[in-house]
LOKOLTI-661626 format. One record per residue: residue number from 1; residue in three letters; chain; x, y, z of N, C-alpha, C in turn. Coordinates in nm, 3 decimals. Each point is the difference from the previous one (the first is absolute). Layout:
% LOKOLTI-661626
<atom NUM, ALA, A, <X, Y, Z>, <X, Y, Z>, <X, Y, Z>>
...
This chain:
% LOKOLTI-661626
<atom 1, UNK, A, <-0.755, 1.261, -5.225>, <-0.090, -0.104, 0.043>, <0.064, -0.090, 0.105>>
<atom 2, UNK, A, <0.135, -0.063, -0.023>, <0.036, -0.084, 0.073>, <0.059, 0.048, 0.159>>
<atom 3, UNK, A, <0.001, 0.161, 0.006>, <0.001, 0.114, 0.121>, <-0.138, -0.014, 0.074>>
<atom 4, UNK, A, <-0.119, 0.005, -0.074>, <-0.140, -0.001, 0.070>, <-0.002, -0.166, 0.036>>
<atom 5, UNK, A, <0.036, -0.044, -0.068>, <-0.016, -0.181, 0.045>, <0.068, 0.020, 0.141>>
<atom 6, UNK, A, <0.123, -0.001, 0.005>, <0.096, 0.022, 0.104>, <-0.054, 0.051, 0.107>>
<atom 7, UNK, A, <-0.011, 0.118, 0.042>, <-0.053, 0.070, 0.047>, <-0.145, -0.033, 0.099>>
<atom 8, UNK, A, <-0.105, -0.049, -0.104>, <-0.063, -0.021, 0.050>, <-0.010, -0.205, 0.082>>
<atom 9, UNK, A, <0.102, -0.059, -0.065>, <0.049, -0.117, 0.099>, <0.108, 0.044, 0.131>>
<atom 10, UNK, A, <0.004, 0.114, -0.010>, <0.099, 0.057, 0.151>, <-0.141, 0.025, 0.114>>
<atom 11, UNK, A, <-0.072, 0.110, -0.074>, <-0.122, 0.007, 0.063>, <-0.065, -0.107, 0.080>>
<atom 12, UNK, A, <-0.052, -0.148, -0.075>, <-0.063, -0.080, -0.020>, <0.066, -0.088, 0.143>>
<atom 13, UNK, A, <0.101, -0.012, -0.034>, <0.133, -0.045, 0.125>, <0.044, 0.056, 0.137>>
<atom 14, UNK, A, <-0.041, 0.087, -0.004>, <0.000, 0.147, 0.104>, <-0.125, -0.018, 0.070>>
<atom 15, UNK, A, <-0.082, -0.036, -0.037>, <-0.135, 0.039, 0.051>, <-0.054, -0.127, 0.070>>
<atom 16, UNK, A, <0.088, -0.130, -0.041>, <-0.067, -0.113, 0.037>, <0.096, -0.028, 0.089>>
<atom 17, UNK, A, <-0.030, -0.031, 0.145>, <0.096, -0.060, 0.092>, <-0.086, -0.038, 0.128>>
<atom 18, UNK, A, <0.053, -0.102, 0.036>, <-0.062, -0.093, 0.117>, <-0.041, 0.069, 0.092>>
<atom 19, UNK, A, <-0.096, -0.092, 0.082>, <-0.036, 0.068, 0.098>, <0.104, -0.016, 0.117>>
<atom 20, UNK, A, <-0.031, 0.108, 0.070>, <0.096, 0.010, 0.150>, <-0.060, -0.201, 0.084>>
<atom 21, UNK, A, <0.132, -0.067, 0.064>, <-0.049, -0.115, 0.045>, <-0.091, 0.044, 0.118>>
<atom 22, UNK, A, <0.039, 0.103, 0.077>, <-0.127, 0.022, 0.115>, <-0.110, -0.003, -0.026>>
<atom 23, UNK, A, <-0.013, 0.081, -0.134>, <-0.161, 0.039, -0.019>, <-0.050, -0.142, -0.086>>
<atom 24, UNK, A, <0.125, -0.061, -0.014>, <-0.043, -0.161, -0.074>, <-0.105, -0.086, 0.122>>
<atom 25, UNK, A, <0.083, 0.029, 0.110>, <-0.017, -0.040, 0.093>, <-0.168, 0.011, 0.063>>
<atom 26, UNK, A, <-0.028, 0.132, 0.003>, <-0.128, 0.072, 0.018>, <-0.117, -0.060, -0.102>>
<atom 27, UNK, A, <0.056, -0.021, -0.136>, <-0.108, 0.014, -0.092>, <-0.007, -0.206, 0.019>>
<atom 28, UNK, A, <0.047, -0.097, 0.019>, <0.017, -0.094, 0.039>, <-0.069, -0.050, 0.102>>
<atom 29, UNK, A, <-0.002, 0.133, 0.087>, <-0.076, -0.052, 0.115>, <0.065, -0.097, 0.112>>
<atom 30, UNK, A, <0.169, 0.033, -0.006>, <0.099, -0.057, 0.112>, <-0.075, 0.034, 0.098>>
<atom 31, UNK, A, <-0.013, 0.134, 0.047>, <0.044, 0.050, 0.084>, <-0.125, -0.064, 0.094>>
<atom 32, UNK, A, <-0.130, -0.075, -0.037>, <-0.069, -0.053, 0.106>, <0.030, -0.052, 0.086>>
<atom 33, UNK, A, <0.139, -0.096, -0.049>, <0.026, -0.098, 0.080>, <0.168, 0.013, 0.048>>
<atom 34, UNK, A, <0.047, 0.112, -0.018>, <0.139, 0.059, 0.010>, <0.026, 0.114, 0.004>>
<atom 35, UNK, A, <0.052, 0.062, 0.084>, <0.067, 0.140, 0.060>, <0.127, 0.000, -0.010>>
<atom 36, UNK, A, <0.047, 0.124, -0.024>, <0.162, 0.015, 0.016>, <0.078, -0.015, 0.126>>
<atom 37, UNK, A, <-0.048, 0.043, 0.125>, <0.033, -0.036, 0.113>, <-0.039, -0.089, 0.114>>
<atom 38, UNK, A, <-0.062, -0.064, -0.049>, <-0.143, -0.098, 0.110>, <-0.101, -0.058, -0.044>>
<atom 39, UNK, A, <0.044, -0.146, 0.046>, <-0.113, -0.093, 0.000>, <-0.136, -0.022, -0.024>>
<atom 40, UNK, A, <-0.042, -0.036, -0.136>, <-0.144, 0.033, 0.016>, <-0.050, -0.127, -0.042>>
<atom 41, UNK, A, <-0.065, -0.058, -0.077>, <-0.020, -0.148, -0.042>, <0.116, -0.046, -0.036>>
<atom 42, UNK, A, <0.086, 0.019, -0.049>, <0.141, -0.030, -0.090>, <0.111, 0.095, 0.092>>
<atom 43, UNK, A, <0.111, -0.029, -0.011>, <0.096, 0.047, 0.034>, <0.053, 0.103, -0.033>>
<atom 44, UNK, A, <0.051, 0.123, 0.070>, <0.053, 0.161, -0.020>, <0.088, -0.031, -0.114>>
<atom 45, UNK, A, <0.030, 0.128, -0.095>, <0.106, -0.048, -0.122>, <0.136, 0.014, 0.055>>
<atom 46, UNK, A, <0.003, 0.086, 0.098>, <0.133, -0.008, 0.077>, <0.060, -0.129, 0.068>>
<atom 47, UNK, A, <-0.128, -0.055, 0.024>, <0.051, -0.135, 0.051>, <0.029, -0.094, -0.110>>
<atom 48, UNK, A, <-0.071, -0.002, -0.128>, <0.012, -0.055, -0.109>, <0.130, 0.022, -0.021>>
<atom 49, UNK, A, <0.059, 0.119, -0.047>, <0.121, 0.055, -0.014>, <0.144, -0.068, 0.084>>
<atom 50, UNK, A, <-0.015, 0.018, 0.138>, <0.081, -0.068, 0.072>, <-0.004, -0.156, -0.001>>
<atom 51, UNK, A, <-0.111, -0.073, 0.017>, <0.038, -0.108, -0.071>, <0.098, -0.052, -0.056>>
<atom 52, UNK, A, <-0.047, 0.039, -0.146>, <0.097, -0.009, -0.125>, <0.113, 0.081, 0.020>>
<atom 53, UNK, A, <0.072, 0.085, 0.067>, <0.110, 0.059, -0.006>, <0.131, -0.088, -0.071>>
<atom 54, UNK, A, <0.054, 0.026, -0.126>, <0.112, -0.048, 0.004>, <-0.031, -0.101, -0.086>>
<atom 55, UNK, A, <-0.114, -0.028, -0.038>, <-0.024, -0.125, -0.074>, <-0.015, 0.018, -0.161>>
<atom 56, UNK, A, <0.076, -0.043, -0.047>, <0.056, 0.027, -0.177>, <-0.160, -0.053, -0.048>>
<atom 57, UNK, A, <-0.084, -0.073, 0.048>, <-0.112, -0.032, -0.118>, <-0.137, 0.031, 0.072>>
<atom 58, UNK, A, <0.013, 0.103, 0.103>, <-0.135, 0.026, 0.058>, <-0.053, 0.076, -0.125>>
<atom 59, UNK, A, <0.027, 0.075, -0.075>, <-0.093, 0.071, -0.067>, <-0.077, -0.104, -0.088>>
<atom 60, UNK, A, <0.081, -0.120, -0.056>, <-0.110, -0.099, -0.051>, <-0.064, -0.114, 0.082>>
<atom 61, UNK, A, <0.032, 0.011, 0.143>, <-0.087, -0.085, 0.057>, <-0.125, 0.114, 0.013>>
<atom 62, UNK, A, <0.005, 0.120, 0.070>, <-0.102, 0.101, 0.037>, <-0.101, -0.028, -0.136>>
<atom 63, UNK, A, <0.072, 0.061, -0.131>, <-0.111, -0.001, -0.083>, <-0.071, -0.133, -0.022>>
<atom 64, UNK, A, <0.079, -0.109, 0.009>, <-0.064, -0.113, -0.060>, <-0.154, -0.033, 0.149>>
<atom 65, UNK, A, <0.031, 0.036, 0.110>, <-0.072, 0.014, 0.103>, <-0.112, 0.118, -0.065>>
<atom 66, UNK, A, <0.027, 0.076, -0.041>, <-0.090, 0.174, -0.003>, <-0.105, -0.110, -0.096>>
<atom 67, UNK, A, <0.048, -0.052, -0.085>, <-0.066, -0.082, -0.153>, <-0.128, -0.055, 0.058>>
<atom 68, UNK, A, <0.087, -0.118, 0.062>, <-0.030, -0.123, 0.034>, <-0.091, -0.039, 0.119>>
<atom 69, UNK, A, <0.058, 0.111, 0.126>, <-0.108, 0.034, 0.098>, <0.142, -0.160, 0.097>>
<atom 70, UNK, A, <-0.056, -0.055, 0.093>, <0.071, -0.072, 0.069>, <-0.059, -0.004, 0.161>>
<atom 71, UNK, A, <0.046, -0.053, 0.096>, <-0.005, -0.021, 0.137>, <0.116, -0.065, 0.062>>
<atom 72, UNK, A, <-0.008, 0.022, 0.121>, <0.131, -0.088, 0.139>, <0.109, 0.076, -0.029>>
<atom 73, UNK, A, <0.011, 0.100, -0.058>, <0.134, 0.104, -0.008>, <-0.010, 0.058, 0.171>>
<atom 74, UNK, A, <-0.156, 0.060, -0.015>, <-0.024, 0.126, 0.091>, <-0.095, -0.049, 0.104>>
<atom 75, UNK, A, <-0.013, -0.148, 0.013>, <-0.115, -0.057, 0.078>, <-0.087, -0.064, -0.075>>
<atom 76, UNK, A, <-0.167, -0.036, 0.042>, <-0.077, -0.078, -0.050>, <-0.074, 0.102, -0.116>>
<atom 77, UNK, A, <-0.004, 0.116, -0.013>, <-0.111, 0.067, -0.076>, <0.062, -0.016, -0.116>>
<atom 78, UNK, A, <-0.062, -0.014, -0.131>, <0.000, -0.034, -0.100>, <0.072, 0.126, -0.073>>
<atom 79, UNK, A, <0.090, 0.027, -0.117>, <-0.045, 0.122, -0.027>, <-0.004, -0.040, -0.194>>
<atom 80, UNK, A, <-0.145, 0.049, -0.009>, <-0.046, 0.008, -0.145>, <0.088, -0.029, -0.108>>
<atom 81, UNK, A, <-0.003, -0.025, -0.135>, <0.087, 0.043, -0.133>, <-0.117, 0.117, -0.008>>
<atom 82, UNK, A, <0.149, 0.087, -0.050>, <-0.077, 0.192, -0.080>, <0.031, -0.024, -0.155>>
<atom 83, UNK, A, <-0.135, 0.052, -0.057>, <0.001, -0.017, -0.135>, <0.100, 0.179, 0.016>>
<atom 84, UNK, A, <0.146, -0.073, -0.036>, <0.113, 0.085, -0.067>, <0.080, -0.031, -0.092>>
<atom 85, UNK, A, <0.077, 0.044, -0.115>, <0.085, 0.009, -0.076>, <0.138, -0.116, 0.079>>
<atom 86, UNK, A, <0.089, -0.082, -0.089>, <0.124, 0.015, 0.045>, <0.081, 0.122, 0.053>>
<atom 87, UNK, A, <-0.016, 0.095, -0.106>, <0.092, 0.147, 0.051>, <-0.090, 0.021, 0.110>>
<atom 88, UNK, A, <-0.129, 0.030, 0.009>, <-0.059, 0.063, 0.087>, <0.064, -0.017, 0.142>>
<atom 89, UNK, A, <-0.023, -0.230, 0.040>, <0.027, -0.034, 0.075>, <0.149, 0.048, 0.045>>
<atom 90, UNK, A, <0.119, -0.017, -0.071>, <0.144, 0.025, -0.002>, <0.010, 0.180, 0.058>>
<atom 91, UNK, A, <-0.084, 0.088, -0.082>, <-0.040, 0.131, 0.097>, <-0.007, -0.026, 0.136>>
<atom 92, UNK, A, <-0.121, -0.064, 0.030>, <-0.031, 0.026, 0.140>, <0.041, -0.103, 0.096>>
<atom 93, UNK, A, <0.116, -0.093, -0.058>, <0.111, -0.062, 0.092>, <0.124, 0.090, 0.040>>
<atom 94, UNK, A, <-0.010, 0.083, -0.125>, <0.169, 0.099, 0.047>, <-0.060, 0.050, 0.043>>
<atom 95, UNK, A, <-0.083, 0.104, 0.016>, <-0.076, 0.126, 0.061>, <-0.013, -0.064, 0.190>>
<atom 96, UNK, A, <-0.039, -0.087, 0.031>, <0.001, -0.085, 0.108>, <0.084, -0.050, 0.039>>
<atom 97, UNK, A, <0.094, 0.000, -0.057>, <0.176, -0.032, 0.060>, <0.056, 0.126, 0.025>>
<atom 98, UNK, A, <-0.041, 0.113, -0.050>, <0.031, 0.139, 0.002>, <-0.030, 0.043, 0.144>>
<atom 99, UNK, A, <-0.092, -0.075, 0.065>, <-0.031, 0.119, 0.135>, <0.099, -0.031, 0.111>>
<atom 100, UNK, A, <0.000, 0.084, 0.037>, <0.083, -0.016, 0.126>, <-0.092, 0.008, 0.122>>
């Protein structure tokens, strides 16, 4: 019994895992206002990326921004709070520090 318990909490554990941050990204609905290479309402993530280069707490400024939504980073346009998770947000701050 305590083999089928086991077993089937390996299963259970195995089967459940996050989503990819891109497709976080997609299902979020970033990408209206953000591209990986170029300017579109919001700023390229590459440019996001370079930015922050080097900076020990961009991943919690990004997310607390992804949360919270904000403006005057990138100019006058506003950009929204996304109904996301802490982790979610913290995802798609590293994932966006990731591009080159």
């Amino acid at each position: 019994m305590k083999k089928a318990i086991f077993l089937l909490s390996l299963f259970f554990v195995s089967s459940a895992h996050a989503i990819a941050p891109a497709d976080l990204a997609k299902a979020k609905n970033c990408f209206a206002c953000h591209a990986t290479d170029k300017k579109l309402i919001g700023p390229s993530y590459k440019d996001v990326a370079a930015k922050y280069k080097g900076d020990a707490s961009a991943v919690g400024k990004l997310a607390d921004k992804i949360k919270k939504g904000g403006s005057g980073a990138w100019g006058t346009m506003p950009m929204p709070p996304n109904a996301v998770s802490e982790a979610e947000a913290k995802d798609l701050a590293k994932w966006v520090l990731s591009i080159k």
